[in-house]
C-alpha positions as CSV (number, residue, x, y, z in Angstrom):
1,X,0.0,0.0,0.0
2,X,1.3,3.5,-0.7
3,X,2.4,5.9,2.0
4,X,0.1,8.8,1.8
5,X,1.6,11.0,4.9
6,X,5.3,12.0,3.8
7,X,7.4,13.0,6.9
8,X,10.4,15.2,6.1
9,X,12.8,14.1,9.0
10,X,15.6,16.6,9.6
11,X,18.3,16.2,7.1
12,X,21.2,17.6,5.4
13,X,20.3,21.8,5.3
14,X,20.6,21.8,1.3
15,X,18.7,18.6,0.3
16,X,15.6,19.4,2.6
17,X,15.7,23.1,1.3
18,X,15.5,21.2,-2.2
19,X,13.2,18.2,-1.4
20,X,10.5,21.0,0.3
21,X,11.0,23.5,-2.6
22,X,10.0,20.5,-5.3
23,X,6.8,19.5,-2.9
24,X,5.6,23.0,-2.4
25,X,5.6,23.4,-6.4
26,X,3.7,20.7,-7.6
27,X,0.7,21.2,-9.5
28,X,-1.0,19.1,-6.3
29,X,-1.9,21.0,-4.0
30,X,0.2,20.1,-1.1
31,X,-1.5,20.0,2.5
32,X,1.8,20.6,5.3
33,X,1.4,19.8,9.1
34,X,3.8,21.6,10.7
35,X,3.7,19.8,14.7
36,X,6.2,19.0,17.6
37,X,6.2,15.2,19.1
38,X,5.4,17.1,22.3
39,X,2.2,18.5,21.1
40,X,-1.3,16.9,22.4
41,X,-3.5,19.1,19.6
42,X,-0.9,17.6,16.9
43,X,-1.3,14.1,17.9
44,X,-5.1,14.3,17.4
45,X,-4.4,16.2,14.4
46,X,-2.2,13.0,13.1
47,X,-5.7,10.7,12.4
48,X,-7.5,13.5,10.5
49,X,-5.2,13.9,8.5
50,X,-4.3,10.4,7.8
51,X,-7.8,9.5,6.8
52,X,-8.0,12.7,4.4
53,X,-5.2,11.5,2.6
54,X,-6.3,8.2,2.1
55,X,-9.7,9.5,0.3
56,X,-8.0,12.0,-1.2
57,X,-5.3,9.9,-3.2
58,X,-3.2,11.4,-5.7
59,X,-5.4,14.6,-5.9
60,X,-3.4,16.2,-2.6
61,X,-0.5,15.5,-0.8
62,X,0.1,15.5,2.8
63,X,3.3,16.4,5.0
64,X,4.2,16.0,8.5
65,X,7.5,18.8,9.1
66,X,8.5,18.2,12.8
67,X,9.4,22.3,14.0
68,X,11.8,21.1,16.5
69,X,14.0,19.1,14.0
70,X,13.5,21.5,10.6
71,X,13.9,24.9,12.7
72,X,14.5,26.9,9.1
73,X,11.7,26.2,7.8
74,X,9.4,27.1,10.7
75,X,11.4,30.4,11.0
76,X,11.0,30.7,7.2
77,X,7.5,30.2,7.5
78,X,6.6,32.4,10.7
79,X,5.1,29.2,12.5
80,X,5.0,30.3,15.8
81,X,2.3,27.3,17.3
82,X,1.3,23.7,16.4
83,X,-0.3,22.3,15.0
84,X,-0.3,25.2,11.8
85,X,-2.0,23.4,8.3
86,X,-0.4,25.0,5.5
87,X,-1.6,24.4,1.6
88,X,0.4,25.4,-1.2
89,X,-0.3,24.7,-5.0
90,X,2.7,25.8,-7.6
91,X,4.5,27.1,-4.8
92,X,1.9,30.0,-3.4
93,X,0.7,29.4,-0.2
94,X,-3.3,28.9,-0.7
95,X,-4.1,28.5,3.2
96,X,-2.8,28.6,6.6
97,X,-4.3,28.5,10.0
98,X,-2.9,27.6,13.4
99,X,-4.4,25.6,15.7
100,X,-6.1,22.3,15.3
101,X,-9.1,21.6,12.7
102,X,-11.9,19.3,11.8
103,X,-12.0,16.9,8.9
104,X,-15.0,18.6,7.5
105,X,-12.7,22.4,7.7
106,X,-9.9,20.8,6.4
107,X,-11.8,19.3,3.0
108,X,-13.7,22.2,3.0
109,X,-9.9,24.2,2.1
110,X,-8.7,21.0,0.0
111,X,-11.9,21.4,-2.4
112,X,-11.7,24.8,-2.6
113,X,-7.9,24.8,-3.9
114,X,-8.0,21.7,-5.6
């Protein structure tokens, strides 16, 4: 079964500055979890968004950036609480809230920008 949550894990500075550049300008729109392992909100977060992307398929794609281990790109990005739900499409950013939200909220932003 194909992995539909992608979890960038912290890596060398210039190949996750290249691998998040290529996801954020797909033609997909790409759905980004920005969390922390410490956060309760993020862990109930985790199902929601597991289940979108499994109905979803290949019409979004869904990533999991850990704050505490990618620290550039939650200064680059201004995330200053988790959970924050970014969307991007062709590299602009579409959507972004902090704080946790509801599978219906969620889809509502996925089928608006899809």
């Amino acid at each position: 079964k194909l992995k539909r949550i992608f979890v960038i894990h912290k890596s060398k500075r210039n190949d996750m500055k290249a691998q998040f550049e290529n996801l954020v300008n797909s033609d997909i729109p790409v759905l980004i979890d920005f969390f922390a392992e410490w956060c309760g909100p993020c862990k109930a977060q985790s199902p929601i968004l597991r289940e979108i992307a499994g109905e979803m398929g290949e019409r979004v794609k869904v990533i999991k950036i850990d704050v505490d281990k990618n620290p550039e790109l939650a200064t680059k990005y201004r995330i200053q609480g988790v959970p924050t739900l970014m969307l991007f499409k062709k590299g602009e950013i579409k959507f972004r809230q902090a704080g946790m939200m509801s599978k219906p909220q969620i889809m509502n932003v996925l089928m608006q920008n899809a």
